[in-house]
N, C-alpha and C positions, 0 to 999 in steps of 0.2 A: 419167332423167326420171320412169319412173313409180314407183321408188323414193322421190325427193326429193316426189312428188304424196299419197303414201302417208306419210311422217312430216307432211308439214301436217296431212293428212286427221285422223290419230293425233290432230295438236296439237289442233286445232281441237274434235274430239269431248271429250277432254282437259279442255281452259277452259270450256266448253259446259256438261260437268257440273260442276266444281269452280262454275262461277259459277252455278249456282244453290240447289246447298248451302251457299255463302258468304251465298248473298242471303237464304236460308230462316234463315240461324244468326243475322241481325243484323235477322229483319222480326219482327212477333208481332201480334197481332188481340188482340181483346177483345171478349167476347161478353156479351151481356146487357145487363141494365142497369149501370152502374158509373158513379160519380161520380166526374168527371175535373177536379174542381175543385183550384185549386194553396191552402195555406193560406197564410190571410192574419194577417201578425205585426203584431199592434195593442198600441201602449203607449203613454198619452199621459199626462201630466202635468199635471193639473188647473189652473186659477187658471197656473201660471207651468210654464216647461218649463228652465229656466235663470235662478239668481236670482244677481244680484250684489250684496251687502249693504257699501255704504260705511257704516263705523261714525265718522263724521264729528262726531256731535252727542251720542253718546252720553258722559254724564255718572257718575263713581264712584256706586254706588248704583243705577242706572238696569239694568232691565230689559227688552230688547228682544225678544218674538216674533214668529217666521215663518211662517204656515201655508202648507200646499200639500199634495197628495194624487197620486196616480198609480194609472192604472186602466187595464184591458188592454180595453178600448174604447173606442170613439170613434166618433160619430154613432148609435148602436143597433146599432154592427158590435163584435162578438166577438172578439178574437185567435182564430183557430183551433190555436193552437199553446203548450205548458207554457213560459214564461218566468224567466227569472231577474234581478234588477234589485241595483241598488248604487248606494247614495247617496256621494258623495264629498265632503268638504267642506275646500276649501282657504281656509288664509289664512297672510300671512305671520305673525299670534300675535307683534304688534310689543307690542300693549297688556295688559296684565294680565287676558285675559279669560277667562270659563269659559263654552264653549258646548259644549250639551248638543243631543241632539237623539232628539226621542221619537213614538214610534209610537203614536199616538192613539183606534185601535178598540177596545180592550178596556181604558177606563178611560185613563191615561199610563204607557207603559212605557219605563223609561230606554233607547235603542239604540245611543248610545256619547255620552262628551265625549270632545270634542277637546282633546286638550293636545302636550303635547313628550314624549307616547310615543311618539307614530305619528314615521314618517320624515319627510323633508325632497325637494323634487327638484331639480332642476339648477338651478332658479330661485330657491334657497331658499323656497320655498312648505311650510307645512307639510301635507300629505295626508293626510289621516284618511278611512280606507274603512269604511263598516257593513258589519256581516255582511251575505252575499248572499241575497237575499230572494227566494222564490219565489212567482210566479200561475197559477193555474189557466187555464185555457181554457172548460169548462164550465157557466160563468155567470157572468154581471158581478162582478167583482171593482172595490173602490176603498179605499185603504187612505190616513189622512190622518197628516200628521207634523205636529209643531213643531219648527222651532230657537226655541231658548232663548241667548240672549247676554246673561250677566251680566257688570257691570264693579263688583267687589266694592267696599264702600263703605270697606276698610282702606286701599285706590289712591289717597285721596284728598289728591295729594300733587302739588306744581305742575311736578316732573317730568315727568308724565304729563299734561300741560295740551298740549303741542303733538302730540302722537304721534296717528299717525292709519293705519287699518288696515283690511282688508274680512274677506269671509266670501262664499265662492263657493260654489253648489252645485251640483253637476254632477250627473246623474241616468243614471246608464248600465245599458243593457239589452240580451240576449241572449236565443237558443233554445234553452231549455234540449234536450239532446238524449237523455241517461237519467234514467230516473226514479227 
């Protein structure tokens, strides 16, 4: 009996200290002053956030543009955090079209046309991605685009009189995580 009192007693001392070096290894304080704010991932896309472009009216010869911008704030609040963004632009590319689309701060800068380089996806959609484009956190950032959809005026052929086709732009963003 006072054997089997004496290994509790063991145990009990045992768990006693193990559980509060357990408890010291998973607790920690913080002293001082220290900002405990979480950051906040701000990216919003000016004028439009998702544009669907029915090319329904567009006529051989006829030149359509798109504007729209994206900027890493929204209300006076900052991203707190470096981002990365990707314009995508799908269409099934039924109609003889050449769409272009161009990064608009520093004058027009070509950023890709779309054609039947870029791949295809299960939907026969064709997918054309821009290079990945990076924002600071720092200071307001707002960078504006155009698409550009030309329907060349040599199309002008009554083949091409029924064919009807869009242009989707999908705007996808992430954190960037090295720098």
């Amino acid at each position: 009996m006072k054997r089997r009192l004496l290994i509790i007693l063991v145990i009990l001392v045992i768990f006693v200290l193990s559980s509060g070096i357990t408890y010291s290894a998973f607790t920690s304080r913080t002293y001082g002053n220290v900002d405990q704010n979480i950051a906040k991932f701000i990216f919003e896309t000016k004028l439009i956030n998702h544009i669907e472009l029915p090319l329904v009216d567009i006529a051989p010869g006829q030149v359509e543009e798109y504007q729209f911008a994206v900027t890493n704030n929204l209300n006076k609040k900052i991203s707190d955090v470096l981002l990365n963004y990707q314009i995508i632009l799908k269409t099934y590319h039924l109609m003889p079209l050449k769409i272009e689309l161009y990064k608009l701060d520093n004058g027009e800068e070509l950023i890709m046309t779309c054609d039947e380089n870029y791949t295809r996806d299960e939907n026969k959609q064709l997918l054309c991605n821009s290079p990945v484009q990076e924002m600071g956190y720092s200071r307001e950032e707002t960078v504006n685009y155009k698409l550009k959809v030309i329907f060349p005026e040599e199309y002008n052929d009554e083949i091409y009189a029924n064919l009807v086709d869009y242009v989707d732009v999908e705007i996808k963003s992430w954190q960037k995580i090295d720098k």
